[in-house]
N, C-alpha and C positions, 0 to 999 in steps of 0.2 A: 383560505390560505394555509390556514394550520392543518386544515386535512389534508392538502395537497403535498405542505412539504413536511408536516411527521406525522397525518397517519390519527390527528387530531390526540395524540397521545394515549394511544390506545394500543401499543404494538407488545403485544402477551409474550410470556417468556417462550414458547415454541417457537413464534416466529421471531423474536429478537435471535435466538440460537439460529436457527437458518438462513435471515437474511445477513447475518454479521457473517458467518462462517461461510456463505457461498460468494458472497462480496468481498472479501480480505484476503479469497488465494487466486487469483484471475491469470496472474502470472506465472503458469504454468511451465512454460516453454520457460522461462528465465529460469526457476527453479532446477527443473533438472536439467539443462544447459549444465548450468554450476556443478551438480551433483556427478555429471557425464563425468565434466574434467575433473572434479577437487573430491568427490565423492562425501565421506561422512562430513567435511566443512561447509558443506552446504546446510547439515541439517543446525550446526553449531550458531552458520551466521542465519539462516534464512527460519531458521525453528527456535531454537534454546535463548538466545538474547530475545526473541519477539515475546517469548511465555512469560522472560521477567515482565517485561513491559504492559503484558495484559494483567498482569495478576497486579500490577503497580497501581495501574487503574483501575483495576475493578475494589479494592481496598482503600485508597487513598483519593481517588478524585471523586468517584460517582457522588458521596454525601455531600461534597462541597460544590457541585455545580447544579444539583441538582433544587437547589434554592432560587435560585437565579431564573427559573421557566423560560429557558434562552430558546431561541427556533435554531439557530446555528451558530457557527463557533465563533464568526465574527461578532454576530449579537451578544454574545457569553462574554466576549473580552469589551465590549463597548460600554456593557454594564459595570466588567472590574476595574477598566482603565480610561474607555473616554472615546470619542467619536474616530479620532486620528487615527489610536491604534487598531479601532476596527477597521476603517479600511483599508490601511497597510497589511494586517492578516487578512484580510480579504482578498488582498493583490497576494500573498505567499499561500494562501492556499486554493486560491483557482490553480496557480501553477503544479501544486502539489497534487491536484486531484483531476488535473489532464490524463485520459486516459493513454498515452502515450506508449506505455507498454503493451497495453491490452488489444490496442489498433495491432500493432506489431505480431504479437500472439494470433489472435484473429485472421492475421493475412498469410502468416505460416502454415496455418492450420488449412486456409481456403487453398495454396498453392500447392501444399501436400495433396491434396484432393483433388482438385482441378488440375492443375498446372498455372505456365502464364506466370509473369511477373510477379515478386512480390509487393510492388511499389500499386499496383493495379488491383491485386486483389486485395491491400488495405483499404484503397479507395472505394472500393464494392461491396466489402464486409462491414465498414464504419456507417457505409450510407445506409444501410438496412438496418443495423445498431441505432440509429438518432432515429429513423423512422418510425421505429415502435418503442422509442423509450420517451420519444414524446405526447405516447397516451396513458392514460390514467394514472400518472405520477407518482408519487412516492406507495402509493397503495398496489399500483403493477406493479412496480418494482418488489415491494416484499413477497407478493402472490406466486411474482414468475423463479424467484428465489428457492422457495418452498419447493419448487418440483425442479430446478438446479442442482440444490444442494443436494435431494438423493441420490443426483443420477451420478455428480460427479464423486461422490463420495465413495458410490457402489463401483465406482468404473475402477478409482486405482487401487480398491483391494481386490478385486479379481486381477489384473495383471500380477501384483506378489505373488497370490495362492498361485498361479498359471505359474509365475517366474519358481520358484520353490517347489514346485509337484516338478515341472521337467528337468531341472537345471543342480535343483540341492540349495544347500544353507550358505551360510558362513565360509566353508571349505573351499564350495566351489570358487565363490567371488576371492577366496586372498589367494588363491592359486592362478586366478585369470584375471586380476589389477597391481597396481602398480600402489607399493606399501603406502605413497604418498595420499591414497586415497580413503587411507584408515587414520590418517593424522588430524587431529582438530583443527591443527592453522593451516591445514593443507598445504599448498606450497608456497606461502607465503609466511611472512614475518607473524609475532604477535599483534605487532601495531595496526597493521592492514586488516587484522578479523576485529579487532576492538572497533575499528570504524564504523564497522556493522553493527558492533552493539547501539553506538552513538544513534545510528539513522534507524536503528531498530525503536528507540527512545522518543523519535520522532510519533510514535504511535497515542502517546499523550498530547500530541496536539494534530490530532488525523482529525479534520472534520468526518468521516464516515461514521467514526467510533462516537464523537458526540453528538450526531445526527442520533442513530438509534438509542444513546443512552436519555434524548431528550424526546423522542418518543413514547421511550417503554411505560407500562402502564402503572410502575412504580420503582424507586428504587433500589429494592429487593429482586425485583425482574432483572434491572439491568448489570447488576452486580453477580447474581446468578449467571445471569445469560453470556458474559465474557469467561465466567470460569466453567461453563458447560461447552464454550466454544473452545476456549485453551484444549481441553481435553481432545475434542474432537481436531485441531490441527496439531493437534504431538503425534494423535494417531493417522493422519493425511498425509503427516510428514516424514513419518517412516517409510510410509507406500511408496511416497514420490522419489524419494533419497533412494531408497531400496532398490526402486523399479529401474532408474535411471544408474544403477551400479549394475545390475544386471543388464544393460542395454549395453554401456561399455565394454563389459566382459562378454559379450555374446556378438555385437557388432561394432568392433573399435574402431573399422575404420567409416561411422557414419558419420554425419554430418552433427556437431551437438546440441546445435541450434532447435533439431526437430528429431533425435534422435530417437527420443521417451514413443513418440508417437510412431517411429518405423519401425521401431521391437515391440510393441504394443499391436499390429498391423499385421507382423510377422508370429508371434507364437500362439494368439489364440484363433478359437475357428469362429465360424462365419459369424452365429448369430452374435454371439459374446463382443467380438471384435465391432459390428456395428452401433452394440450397448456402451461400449469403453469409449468409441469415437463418440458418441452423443454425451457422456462423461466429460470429455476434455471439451468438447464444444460448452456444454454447461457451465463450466468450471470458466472457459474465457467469459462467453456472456454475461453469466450474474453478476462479472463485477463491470465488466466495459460499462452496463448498462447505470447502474450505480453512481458510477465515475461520471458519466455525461449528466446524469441527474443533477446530482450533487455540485458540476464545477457551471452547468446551469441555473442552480439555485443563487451559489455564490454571485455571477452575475448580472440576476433577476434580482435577488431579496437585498446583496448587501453591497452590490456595485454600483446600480440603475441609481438616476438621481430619483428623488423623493416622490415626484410627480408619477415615475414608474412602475416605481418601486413595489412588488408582489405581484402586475399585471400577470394572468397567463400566456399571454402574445408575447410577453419579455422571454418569458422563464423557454418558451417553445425557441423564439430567437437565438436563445443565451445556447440551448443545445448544438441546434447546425453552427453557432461561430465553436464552440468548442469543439466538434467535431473536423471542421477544418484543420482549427489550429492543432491538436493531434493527428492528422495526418500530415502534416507539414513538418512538425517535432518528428515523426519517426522516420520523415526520411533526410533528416538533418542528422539523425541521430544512426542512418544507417542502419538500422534493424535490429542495432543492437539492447537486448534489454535490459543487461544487467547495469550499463552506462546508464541508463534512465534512470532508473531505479537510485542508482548511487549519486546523479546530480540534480536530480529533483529533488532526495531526501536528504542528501548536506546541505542543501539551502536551505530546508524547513529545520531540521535540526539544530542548527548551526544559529537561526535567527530566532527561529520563533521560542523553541524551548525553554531557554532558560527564562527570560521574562515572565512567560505565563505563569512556566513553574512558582516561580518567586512571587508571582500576584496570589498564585492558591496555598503558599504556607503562610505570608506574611500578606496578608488583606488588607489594602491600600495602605501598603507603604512606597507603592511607587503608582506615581501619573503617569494621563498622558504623553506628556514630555518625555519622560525616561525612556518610558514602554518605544516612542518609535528612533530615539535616539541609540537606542542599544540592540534596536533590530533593522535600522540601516547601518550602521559601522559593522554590522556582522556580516549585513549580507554585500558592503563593499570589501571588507578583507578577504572572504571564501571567493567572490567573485576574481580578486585581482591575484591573491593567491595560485588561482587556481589555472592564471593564465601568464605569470612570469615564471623569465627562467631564476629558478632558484640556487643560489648555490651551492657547493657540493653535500654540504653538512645538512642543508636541510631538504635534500632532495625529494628524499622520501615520509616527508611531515604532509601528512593528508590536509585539501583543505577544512576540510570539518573542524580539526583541530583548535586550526587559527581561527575559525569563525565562533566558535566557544569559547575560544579564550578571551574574543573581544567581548562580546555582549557579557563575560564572566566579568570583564576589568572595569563597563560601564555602570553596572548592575553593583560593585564592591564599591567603586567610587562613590556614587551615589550614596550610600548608608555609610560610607564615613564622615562625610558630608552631611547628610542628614544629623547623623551623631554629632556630627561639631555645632551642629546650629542648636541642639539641644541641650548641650550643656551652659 
């Protein structure tokens, strides 16, 4: 079971750096969506708040979990707080790590190419994603990663060099966009990019990230291999930002859902253009495949009652129900990714966050009890939040907000409380 689901702890910093880095940008198509319209605020919310948050982790959490020989994140928190709260993070991070965007990504990309429905071609692209992501486990997964990561990597700096040899620099794009797309908060408030920060924060409790830091074959690996990884998505994310600013300025009135990929289509020649389309292919796979893995394990190792529990027949099951159930979220969700992205990650954010956070600086001073009392009052405020009409004054108070300020008011009570009983 440990080889299966990390790789028996043996994952070298080469491959820590490529299976984190080709699994962490799947979302392709959502990214420059964002970039189409908001331009440089995409790189602000979807680049610059994520690098805090790796460098967060890779400095301040890898020493302190890495005591704990956890196999995944729900095991990690059952050791710091108790049986309960792992399977409540159990239940918020299957939801967290539904590939729901990636289904979506994956069916844009098949309908760009084919044609035909998109609702059809997610159904066709997912079923071939769970097919082969349920052979040889966490070890396919890092292997098919390895040869992912170069291609997508190589694919969106050849679109720049291509975008910048025909088109020009800097000049060109502030002469052919609109000034809003050189602003940080783009065209919104400040309050609405900070959100981003928040669910960018959500990264410190991403099971993916503590998947491979409970792998890696030390410490030193996995603390390297997040800040060799930063590096390389500062540089992804320029490509991608870039590319998709020059897609607007060259074909504004495309569609921005899959625009990145019809100016990619249109400016280079043949063979290139087939290496960049097997780039964005890559770049959706290595992480779908990841995502199913992963919200399969959750299912098999920390859902399944005890008598289950690890089976390989579980863990193969736990894939096609996850794989359903992200085909069913993205057409609830209407195709849309960036909504995914933003109500998957205010719930993880909003609930899970701060308690964890608060069990890794201050080490049991909160139970059981707290831990899931402070992460359902969070996830019933963002939820109810998020679906009344609010009045005028707080219209535009994001639920994220409200969902941190509860688990922030349970988690405060608490240690006053405690304080009182100790004196």
């Amino acid at each position: 079971m440990l080889d299966l689901l990390i790789l028996g702890r043996q994952l070298t910093l080469p491959m820590f750096v490529a299976t984190l880095v080709a699994t962490w940008y799947g979302g392709i198509f959502g990214v420059t969506e964002i970039a189409f319209n908001e331009g440089v605020f995409n790189f602000v919310t979807q680049g610059f708040f994520w690098y805090v948050a790796y460098i967060i982790f890779a400095f301040f959490l890898i020493h302190k979990i890495a005591p704990y020989k956890a196999i995944t994140l729900p095991d990690l928190i059952e050791k710091m707080f108790g049986p309960k709260s792992a399977k409540l993070a159990a239940i918020f991070n299957f939801f967290n790590v539904l590939p729901v965007a990636y289904t979506i990504s994956l069916g844009i990309f098949l309908q760009l190419l084919f044609g035909g429905e998109l609702y059809l071609n997610i159904i066709l692209g997912t079923l071939f994603v769970v097919l082969y992501s349920m052979w040889g486990g966490f070890r396919a997964v890092v292997f098919s990663d390895l040869i992912q990561f170069f291609v997508m990597c190589t694919g969106v700096v050849i679109v720049l060099i291509f975008s910048y040899t025909t088109f020009g620099g800097l000049d060109f794009l502030r002469a052919n966009l609109p000034e809003t797309h050189f602003a940080l908060t783009g065209k919104v408030g400040l309050g609405t990019t900070l959100v981003w920060g928040f669910i960018a924060l959500s990264t410190l409790v991403d099971p993916n990230f503590y998947q491979r830091c409970f792998a890696a074959v030390s410490e030193k690996a996995a603390r390297n291999g997040i800040l060799y990884s930063t590096l390389i998505w500062f540089c992804f994310d320029i490509c991608t930002t870039l590319g998709a600013m020059y897609a607007r300025a060259v074909i504004p009135e495309a569609q921005s859902g899959h625009a990145y990929l019809t100016y990619a289509i249109q400016i280079l020649p043949d063979g290139l253009r087939g290496f960049v389309l097997a780039g964005i292919l890559a770049t959706i796979l290595s992480t779908m495949d990841s995502y199913l893995f992963l919200a399969g394990t959750t299912l098999a190792y920390d859902l399944a009652p005890k008598k289950l529990k690890g089976k390989v027949i579980v863990h193969h099951l736990g894939i096609i129900l996850v794989g359903i159930i992200s085909v069913i979220l993205a057409m609830v969700f209407k195709g849309n990714i960036k909504t995914v992205w933003k109500t998957l990650g205010s719930f993880s954010a909003s609930c899970l966050l701060l308690p964890v956070m608060y069990g890794h600086i201050f080490p049991g001073k909160i139970k059981d009890k707290q831990f899931v009392y402070a992460c359902l009052l969070g996830v019933v405020t963002t939820a109810t939040w998020r679906n009344i009409n609010r009045p005028a004054l707080f219209v535009d108070v994001d639920e994220l907000y409200v969902g941190i300020l509860t688990t922030s008011l349970v988690l405060f009570l608490h240690y006053i409380m405690s304080k009182k009983k100790m004196a």
